[in-house]
DRENVO-73315 format. One record per residue: residue number from 0; x, y, z of N, C-alpha, C in turn. Coordinates in Angstrom, 3 decimals, padded with zeros to 6 digits, m for minus. Example, Ala and Ser with C-alpha at 12.3 -4.5 7.8 and 13.67 -1.06 7.14 Angstrom:
// residues 2
@i = 0; n_c1 = 013.190; n_c2 = m005.690; n_c3 = 007.800; ca_c1 = 012.300; ca_c2 = m004.500; ca_c3 = 007.800; c_c1 = 013.200; c_c2 = m003.300; c_c3 = 007.800;
@i = 1; n_c1 = 012.850; n_c2 = m002.250; n_c3 = 007.080; ca_c1 = 013.670; ca_c2 = m001.060; ca_c3 = 007.140; c_c1 = 012.900; c_c2 = 000.030; c_c3 = 007.870;
// end
This chain:
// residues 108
@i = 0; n_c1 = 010.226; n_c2 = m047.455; n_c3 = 016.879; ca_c1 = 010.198; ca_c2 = m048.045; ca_c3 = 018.208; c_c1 = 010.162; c_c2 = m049.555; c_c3 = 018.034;
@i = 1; n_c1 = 010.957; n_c2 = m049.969; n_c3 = 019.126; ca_c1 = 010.713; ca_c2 = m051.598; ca_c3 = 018.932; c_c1 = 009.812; c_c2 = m052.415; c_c3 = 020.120;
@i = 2; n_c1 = 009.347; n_c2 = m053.378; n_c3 = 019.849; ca_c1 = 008.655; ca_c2 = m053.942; ca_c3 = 020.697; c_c1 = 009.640; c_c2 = m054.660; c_c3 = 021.306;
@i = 3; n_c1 = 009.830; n_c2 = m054.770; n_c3 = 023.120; ca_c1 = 010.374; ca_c2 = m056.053; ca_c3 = 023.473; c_c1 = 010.882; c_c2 = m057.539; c_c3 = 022.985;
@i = 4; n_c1 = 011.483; n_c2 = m058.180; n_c3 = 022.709; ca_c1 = 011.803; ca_c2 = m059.366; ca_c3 = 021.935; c_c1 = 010.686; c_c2 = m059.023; c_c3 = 020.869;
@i = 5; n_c1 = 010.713; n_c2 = m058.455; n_c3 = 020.289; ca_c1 = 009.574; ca_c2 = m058.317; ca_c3 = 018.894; c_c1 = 009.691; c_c2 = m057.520; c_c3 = 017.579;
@i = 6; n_c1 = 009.383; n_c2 = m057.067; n_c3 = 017.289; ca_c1 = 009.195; ca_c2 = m055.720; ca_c3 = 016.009; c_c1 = 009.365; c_c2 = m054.661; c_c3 = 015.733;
@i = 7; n_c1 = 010.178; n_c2 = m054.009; n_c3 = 015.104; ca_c1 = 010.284; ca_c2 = m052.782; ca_c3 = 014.617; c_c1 = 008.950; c_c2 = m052.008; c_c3 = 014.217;
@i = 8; n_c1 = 008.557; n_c2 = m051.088; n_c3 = 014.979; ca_c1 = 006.885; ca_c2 = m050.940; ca_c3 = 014.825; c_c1 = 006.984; c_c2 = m049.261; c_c3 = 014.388;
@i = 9; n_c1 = 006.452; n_c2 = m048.936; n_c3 = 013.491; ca_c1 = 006.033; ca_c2 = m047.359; ca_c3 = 013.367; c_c1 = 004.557; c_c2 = m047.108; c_c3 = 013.262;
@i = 10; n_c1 = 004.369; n_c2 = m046.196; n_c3 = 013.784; ca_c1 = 002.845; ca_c2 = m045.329; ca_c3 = 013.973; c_c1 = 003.330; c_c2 = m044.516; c_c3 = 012.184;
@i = 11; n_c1 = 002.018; n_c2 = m044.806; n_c3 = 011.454; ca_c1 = 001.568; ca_c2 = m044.130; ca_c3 = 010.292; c_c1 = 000.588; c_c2 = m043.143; c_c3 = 010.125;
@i = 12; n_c1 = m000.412; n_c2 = m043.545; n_c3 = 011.219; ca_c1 = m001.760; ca_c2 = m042.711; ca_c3 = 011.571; c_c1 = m002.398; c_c2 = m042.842; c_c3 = 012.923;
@i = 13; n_c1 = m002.668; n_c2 = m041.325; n_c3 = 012.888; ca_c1 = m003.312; ca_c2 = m041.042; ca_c3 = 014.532; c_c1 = m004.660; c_c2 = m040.728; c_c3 = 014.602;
@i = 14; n_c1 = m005.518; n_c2 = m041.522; n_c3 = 014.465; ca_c1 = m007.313; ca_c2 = m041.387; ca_c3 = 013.895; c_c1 = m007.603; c_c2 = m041.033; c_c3 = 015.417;
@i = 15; n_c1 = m008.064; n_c2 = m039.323; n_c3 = 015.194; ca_c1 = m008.724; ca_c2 = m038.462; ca_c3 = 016.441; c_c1 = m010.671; c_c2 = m038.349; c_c3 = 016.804;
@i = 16; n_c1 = m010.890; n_c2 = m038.983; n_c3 = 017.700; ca_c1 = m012.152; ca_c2 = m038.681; ca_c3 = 017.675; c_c1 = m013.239; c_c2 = m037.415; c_c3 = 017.714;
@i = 17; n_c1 = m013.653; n_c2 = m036.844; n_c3 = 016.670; ca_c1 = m013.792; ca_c2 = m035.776; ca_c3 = 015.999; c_c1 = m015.015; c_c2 = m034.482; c_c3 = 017.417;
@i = 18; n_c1 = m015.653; n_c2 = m035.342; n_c3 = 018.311; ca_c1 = m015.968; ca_c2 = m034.450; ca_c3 = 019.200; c_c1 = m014.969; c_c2 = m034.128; c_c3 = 020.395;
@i = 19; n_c1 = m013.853; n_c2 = m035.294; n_c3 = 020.930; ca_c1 = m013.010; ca_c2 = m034.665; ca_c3 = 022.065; c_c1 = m011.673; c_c2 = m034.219; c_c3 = 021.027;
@i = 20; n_c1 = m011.172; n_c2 = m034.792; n_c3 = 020.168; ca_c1 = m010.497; ca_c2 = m034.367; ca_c3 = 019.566; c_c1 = m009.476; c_c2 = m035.518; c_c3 = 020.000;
@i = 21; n_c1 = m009.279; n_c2 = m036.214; n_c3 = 020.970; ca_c1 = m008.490; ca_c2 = m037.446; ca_c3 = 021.488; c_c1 = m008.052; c_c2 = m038.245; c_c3 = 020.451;
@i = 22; n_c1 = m006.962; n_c2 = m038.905; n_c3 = 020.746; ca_c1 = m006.811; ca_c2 = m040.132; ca_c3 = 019.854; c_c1 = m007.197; c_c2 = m041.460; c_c3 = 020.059;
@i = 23; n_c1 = m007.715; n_c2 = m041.873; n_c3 = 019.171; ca_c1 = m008.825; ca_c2 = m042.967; ca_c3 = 018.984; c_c1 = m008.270; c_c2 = m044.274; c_c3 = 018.720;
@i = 24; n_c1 = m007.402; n_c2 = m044.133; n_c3 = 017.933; ca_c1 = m006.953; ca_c2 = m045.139; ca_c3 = 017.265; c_c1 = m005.446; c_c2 = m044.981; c_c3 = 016.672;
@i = 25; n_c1 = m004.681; n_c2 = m045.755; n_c3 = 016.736; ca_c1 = m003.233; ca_c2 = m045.298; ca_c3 = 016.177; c_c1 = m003.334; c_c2 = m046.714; c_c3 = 014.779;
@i = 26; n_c1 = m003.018; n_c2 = m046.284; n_c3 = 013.382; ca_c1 = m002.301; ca_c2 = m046.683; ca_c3 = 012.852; c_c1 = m000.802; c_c2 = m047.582; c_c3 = 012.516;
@i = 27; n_c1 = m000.652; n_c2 = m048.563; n_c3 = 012.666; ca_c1 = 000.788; ca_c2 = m048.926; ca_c3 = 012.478; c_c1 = 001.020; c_c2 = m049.986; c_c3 = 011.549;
@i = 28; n_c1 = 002.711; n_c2 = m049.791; n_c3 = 011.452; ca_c1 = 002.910; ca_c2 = m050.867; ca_c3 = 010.309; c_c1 = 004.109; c_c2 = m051.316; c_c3 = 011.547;
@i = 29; n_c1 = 004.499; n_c2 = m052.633; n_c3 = 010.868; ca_c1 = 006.079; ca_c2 = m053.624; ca_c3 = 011.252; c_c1 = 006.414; c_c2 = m053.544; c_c3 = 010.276;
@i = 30; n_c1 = 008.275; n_c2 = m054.076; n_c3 = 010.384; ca_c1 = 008.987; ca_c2 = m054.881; ca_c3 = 009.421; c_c1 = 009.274; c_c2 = m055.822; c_c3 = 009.950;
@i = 31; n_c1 = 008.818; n_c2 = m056.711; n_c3 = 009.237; ca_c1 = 008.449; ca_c2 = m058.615; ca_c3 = 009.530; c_c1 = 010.594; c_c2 = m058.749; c_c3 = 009.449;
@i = 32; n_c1 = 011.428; n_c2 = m058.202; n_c3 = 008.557; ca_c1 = 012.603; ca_c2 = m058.786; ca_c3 = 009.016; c_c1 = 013.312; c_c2 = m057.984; c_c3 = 010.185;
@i = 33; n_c1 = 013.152; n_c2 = m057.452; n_c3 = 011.199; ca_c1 = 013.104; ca_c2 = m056.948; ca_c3 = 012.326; c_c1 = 013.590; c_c2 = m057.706; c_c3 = 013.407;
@i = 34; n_c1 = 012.861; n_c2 = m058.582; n_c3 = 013.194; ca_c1 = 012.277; ca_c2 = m060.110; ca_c3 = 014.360; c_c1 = 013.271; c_c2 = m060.503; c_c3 = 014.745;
@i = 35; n_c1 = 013.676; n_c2 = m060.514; n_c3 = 016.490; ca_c1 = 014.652; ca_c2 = m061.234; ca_c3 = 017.435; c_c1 = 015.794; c_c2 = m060.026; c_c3 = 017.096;
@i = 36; n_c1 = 015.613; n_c2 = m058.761; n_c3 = 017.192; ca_c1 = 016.385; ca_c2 = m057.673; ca_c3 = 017.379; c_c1 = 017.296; c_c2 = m057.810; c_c3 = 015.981;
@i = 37; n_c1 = 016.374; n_c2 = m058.348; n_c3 = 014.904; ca_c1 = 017.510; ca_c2 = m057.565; ca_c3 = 013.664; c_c1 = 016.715; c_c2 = m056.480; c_c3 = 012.742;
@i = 38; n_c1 = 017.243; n_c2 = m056.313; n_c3 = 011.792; ca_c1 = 016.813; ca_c2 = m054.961; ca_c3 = 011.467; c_c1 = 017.388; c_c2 = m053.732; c_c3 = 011.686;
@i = 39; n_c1 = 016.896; n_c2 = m052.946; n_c3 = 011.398; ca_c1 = 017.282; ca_c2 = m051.335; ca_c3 = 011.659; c_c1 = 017.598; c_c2 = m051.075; c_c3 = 013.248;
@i = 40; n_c1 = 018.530; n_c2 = m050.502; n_c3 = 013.421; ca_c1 = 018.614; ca_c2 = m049.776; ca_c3 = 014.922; c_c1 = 017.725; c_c2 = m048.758; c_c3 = 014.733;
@i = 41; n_c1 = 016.936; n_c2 = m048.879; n_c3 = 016.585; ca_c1 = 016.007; ca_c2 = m047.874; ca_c3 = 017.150; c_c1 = 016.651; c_c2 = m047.340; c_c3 = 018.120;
@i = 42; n_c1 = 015.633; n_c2 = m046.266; n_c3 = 018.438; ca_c1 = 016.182; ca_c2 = m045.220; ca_c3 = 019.728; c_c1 = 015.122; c_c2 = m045.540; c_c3 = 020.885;
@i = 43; n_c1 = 014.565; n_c2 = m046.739; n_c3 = 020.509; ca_c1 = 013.436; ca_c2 = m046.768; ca_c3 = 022.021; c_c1 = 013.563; c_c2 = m048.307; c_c3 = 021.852;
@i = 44; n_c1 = 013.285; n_c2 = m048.937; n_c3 = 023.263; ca_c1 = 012.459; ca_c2 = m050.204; ca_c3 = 023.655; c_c1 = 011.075; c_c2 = m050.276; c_c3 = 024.344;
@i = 45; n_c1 = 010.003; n_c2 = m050.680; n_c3 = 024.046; ca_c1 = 008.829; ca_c2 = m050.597; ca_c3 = 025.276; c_c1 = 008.638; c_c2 = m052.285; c_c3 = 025.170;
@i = 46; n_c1 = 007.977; n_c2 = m052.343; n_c3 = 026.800; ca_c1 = 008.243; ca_c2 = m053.268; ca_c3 = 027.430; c_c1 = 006.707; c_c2 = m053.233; c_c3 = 027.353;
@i = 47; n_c1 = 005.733; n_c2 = m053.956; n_c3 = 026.768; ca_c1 = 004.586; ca_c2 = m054.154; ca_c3 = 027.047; c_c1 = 004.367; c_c2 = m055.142; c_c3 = 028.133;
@i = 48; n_c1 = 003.060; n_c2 = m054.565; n_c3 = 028.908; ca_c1 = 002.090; ca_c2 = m054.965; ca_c3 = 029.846; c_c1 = 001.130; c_c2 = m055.230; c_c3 = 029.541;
@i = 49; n_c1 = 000.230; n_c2 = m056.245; n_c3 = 029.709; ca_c1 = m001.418; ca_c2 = m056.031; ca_c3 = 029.721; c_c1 = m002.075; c_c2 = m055.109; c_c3 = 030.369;
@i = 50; n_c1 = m003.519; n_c2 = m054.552; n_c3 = 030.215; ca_c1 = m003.698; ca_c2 = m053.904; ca_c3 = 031.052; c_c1 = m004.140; c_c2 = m054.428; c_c3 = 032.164;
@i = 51; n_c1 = m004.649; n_c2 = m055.744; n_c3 = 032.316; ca_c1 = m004.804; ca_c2 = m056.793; ca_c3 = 033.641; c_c1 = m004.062; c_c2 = m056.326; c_c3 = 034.638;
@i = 52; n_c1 = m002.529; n_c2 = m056.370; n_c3 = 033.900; ca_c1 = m001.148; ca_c2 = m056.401; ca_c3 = 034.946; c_c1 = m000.624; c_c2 = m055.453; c_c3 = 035.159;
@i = 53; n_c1 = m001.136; n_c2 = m053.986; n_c3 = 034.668; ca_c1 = m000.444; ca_c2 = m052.908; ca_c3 = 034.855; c_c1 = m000.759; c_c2 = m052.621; c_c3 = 036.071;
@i = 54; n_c1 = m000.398; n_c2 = m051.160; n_c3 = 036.658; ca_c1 = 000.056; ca_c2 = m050.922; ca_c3 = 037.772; c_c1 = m000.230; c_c2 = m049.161; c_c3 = 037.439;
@i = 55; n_c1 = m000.533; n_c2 = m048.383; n_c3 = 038.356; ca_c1 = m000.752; ca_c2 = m046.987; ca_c3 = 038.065; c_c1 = 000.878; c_c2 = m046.733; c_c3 = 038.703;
@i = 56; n_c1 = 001.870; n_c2 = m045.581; n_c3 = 038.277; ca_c1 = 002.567; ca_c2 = m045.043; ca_c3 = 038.629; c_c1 = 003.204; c_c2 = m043.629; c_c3 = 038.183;
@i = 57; n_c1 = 003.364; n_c2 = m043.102; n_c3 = 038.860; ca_c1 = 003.901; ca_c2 = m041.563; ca_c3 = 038.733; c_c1 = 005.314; c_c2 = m041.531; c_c3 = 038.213;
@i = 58; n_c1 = 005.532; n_c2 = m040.885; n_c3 = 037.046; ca_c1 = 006.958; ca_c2 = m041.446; ca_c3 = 036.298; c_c1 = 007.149; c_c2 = m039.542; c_c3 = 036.202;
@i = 59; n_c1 = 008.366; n_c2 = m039.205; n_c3 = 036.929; ca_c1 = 009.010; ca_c2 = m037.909; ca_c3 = 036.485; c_c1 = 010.371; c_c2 = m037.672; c_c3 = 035.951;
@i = 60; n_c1 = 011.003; n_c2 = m036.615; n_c3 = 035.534; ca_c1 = 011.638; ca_c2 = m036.290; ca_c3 = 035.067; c_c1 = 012.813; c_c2 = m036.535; c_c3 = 036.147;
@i = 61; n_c1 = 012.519; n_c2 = m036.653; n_c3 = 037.045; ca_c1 = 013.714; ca_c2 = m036.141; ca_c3 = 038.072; c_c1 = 014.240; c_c2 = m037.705; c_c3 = 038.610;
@i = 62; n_c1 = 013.899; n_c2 = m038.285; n_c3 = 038.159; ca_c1 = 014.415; ca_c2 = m039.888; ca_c3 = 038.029; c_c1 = 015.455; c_c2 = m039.751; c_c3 = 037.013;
@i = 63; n_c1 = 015.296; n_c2 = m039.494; n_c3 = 035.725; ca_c1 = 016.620; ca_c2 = m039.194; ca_c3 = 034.851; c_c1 = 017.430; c_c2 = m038.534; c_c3 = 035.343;
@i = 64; n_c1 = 017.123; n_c2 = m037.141; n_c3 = 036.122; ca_c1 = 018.173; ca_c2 = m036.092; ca_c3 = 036.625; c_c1 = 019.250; c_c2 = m037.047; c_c3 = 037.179;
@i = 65; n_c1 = 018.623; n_c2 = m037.677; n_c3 = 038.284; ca_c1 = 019.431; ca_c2 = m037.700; ca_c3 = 039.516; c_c1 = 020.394; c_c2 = m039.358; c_c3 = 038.781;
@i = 66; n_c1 = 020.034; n_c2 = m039.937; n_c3 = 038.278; ca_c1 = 020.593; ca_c2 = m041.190; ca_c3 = 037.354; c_c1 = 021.740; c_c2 = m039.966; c_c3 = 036.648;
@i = 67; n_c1 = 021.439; n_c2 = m039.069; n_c3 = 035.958; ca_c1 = 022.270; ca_c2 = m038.632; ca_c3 = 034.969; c_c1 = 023.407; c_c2 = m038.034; c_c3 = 036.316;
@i = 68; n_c1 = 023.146; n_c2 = m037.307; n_c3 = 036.934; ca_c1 = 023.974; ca_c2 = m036.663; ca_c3 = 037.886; c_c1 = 024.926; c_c2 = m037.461; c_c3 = 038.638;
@i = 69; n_c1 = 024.565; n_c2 = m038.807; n_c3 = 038.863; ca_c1 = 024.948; ca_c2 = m039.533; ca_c3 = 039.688; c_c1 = 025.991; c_c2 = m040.005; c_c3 = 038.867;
@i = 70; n_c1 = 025.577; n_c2 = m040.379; n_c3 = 037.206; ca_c1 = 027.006; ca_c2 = m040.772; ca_c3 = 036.407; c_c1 = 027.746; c_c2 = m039.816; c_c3 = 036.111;
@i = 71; n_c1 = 027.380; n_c2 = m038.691; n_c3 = 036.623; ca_c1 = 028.530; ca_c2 = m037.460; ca_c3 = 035.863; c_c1 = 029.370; c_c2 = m037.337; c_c3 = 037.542;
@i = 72; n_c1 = 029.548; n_c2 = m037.637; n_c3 = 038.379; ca_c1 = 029.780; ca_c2 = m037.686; ca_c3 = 039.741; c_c1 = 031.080; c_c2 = m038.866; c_c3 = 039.688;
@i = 73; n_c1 = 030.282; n_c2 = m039.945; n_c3 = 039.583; ca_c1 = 030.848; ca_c2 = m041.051; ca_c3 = 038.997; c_c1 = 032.238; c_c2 = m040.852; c_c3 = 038.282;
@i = 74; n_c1 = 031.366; n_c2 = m040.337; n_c3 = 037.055; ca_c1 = 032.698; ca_c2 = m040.291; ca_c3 = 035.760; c_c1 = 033.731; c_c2 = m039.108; c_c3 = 036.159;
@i = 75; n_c1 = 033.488; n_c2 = m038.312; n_c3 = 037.414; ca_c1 = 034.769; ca_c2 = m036.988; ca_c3 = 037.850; c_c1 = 034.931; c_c2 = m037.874; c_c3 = 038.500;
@i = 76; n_c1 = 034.874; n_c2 = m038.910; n_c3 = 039.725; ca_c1 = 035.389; ca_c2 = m039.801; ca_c3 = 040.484; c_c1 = 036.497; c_c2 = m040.697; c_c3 = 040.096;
@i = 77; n_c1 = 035.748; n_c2 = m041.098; n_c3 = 039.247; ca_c1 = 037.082; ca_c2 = m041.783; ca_c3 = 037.586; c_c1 = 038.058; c_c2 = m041.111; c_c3 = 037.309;
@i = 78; n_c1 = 037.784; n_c2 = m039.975; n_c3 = 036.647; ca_c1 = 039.146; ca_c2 = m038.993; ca_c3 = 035.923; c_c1 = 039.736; c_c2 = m038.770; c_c3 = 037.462;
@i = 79; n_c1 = 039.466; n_c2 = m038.718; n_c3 = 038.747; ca_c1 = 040.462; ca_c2 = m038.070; ca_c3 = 039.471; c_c1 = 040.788; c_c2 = m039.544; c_c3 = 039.686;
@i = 80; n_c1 = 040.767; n_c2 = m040.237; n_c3 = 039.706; ca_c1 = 041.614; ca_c2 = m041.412; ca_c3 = 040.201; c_c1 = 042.718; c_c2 = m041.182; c_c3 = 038.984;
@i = 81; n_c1 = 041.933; n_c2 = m041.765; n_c3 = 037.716; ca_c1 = 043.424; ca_c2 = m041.177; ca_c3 = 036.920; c_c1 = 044.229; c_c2 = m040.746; c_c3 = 036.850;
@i = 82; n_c1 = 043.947; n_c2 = m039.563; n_c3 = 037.145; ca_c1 = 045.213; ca_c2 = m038.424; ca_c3 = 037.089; c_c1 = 046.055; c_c2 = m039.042; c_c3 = 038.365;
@i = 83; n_c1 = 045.180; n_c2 = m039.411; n_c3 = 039.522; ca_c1 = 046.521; ca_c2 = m040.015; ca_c3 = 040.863; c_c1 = 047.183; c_c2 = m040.821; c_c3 = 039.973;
@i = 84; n_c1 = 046.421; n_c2 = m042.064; n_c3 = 039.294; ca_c1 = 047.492; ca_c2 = m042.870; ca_c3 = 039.034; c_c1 = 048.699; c_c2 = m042.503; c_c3 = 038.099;
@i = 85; n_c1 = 048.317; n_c2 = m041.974; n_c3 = 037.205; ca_c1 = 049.018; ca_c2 = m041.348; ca_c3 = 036.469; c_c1 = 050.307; c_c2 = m040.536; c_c3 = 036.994;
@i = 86; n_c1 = 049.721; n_c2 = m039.610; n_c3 = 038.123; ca_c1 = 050.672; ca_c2 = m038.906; ca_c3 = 038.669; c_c1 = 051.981; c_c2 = m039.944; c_c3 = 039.333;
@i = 87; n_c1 = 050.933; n_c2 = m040.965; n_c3 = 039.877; ca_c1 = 052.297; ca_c2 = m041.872; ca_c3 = 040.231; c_c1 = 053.166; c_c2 = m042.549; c_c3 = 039.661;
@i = 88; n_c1 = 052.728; n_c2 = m042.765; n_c3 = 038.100; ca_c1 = 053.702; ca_c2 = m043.624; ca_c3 = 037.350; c_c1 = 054.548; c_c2 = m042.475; c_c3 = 036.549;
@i = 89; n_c1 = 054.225; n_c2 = m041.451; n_c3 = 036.414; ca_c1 = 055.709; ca_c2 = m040.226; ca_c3 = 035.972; c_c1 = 055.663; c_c2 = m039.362; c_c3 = 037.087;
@i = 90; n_c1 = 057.686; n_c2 = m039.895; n_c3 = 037.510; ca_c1 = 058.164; ca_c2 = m039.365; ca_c3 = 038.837; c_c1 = 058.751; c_c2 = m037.963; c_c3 = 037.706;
@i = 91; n_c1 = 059.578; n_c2 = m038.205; n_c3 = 037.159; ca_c1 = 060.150; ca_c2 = m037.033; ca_c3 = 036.187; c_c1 = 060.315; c_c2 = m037.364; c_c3 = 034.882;
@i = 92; n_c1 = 060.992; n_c2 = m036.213; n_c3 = 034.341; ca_c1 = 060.638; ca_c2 = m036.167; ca_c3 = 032.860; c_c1 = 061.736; c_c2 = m035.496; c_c3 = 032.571;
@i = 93; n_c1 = 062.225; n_c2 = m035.701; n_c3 = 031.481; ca_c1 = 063.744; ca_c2 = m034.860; ca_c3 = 030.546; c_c1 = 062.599; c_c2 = m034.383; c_c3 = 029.376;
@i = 94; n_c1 = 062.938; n_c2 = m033.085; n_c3 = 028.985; ca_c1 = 062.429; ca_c2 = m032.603; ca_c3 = 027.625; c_c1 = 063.581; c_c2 = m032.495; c_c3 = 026.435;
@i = 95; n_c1 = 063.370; n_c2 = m033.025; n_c3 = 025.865; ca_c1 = 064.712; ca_c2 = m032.647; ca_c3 = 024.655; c_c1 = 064.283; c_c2 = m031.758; c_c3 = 023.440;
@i = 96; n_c1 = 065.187; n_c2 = m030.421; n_c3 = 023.707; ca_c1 = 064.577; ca_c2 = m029.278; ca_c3 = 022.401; c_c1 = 064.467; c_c2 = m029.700; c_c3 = 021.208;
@i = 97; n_c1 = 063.494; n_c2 = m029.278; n_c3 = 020.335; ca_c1 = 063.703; ca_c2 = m029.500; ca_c3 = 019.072; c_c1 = 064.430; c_c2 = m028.241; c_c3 = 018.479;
@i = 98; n_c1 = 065.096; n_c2 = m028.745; n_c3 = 017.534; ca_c1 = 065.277; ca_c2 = m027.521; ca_c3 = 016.280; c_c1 = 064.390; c_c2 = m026.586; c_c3 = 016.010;
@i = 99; n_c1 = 063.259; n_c2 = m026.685; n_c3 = 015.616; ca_c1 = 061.632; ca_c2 = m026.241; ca_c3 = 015.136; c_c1 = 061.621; c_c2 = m025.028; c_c3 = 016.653;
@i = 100; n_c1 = 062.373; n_c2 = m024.739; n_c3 = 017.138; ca_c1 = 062.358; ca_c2 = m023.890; ca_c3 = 018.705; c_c1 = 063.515; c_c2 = m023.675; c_c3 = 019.395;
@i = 101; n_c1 = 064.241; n_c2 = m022.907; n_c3 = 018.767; ca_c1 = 065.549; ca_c2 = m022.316; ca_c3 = 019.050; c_c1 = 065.251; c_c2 = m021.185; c_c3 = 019.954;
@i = 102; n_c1 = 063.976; n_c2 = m020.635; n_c3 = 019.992; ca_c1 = 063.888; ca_c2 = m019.280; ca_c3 = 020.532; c_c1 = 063.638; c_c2 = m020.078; c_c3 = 021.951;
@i = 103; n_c1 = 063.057; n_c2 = m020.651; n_c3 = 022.837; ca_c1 = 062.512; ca_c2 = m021.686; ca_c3 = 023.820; c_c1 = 063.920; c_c2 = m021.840; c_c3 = 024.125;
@i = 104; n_c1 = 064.766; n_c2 = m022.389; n_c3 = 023.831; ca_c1 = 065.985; ca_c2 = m022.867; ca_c3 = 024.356; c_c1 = 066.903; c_c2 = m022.861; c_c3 = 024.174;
@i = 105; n_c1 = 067.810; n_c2 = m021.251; n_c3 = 024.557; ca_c1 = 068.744; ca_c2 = m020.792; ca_c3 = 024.094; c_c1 = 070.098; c_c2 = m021.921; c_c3 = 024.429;
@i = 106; n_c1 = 070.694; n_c2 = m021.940; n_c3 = 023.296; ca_c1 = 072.330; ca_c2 = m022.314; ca_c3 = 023.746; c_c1 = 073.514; c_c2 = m021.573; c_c3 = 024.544;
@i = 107; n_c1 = 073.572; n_c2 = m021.916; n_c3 = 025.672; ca_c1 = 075.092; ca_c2 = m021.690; ca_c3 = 026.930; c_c1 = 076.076; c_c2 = m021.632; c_c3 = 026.144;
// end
């Protein structure tokens, strides 16, 4: 995971507090050459907050749905324009037989 303008960060250890069983403490390391987005490609960004400035909010699944649905809507909206345009720039077409298919197109 990377930090915002920052660090390539991995969790090494998850120190659980031994009566709730919770996690207590996380472990981590950086790679110091990381810094200003170089380094290794990640599959996450987090955007740290303080907790001063955070904000309580309800985050569900169905926020991705409807984002994902909305580009797959989108992207059939796209392909059918295509195909119009397409359709409009070939009025007709000649096929010329090959050899490789004598049976397809008998000779008169």
């Amino acid at each position: 995971m990377r930090l915002k303008y920052g660090y390539v960060v991995t969790c090494d250890a998850v120190v659980r507090d031994p009566t709730t069983g919770k996690a207590a403490e996380l472990r981590c390391s950086y790679d110091p050459a990381s810094g200003k987005g170089g380094g290794e490609k990640v599959k996450g960004i987090i955007q740290w907050v303080s907790r001063a400035h955070a904000v309580d909010a309800e985050v569900g699944v169905t926020t991705a749905v409807i984002v994902l649905l909305m580009l797959a809507l989108f992207l059939l909206q796209l392909m059918r324009l295509l195909m119009r345009l397409l359709l409009l720039c070939v009025r007709s077409a000649h096929a010329v037989p090959r050899p490789w298919i004598p049976s397809l197109f008998p000779q008169a």
